[in-house]
Phi, psi and omega in degrees: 000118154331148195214138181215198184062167188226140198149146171288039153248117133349126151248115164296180149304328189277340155283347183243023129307307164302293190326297186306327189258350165282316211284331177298280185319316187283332205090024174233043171244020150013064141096349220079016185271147192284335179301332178301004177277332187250357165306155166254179178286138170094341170128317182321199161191149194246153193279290183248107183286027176280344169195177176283144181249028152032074163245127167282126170244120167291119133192116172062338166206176170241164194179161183230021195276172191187159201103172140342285192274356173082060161271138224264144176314320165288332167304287147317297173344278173341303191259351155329289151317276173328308163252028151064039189261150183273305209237181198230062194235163219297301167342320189269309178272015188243359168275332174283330146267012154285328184253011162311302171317317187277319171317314128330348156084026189231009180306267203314331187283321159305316189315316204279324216243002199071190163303079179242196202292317179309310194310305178301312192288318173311312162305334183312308178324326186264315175265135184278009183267355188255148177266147185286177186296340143319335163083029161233173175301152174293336191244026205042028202268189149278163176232198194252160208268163169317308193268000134308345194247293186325305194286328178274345166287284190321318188295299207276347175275333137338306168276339194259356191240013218029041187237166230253153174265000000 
């Protein structure tokens, strides 16, 4: 299996497979397209990946997260400062959530187990779109059902493996 990106995270297929399925559930994998790097919270998009660009947007609630993975600026800062990352172009933010993911105690164990239900629930915390072992949210938002983000982790690790889905 191809192993690519630079940074001290790997990206295997089976890591840019999870990545691609936090980016379904937050709402930025627009097909698979790079644009979802440049999402704002609401749909919108920013311009320069020279950093995060900690604009606040109002719909139905306000947040400022932004990017693939929806990162909250103190979220970025944080993990940014930790791998030494300059800038908030799609590398940087797909090494900043792994290491949000290994931080959550939930790295080694997709490495060991895939996506499962434990993996997801760990993850609930950091994303609210992902569900906890109750199978509702952490923050009380809506999330995505299990065996949906499962089936679309099986589809996109297929496609990440070059075999036809």
């Amino acid at each position: 299996a191809a192993i690519s990106g630079s940074g001290p995270y790997l990206i295997t297929p089976e890591r840019r497979a999870l990545l691609n399925t936090i980016r379904c559930a937050e709402g930025t994998w627009t097909g698979g397209s790079h644009a979802g790097y440049r999402m704002l919270y609401g749909g919108s998009y920013f311009a320069d990946l020279a950093r995060h660009p900690e604009l606040v947007v109002s719909k139905g609630y306000s947040s400022a997260a932004a990017g693939a993975y929806q990162f909250l600026p103190g979220t970025w800062n944080e993990a940014a400062r930790r791998l030494k990352l300059s800038d908030f172009r799609p590398a940087s933010q797909d090494q900043a959530a792994l290491y949000l993911v290994e931080k959550r105690g939930a790295l080694a164990r997709f490495d060991h187990q895939g996506l499962s239900e434990d993996v997801l629930a760990r993850l609930a915390a950091e994303w609210s779109s992902l569900p906890t072992l109750r199978g509702g949210s952490y923050y009380g938002q809506p999330v995505k059902d299990v065996a949906e983000l499962q089936r679309f982790y099986s589809d996109e690790l297929l496609r990440q493996r070059g075999q036809a889905v």
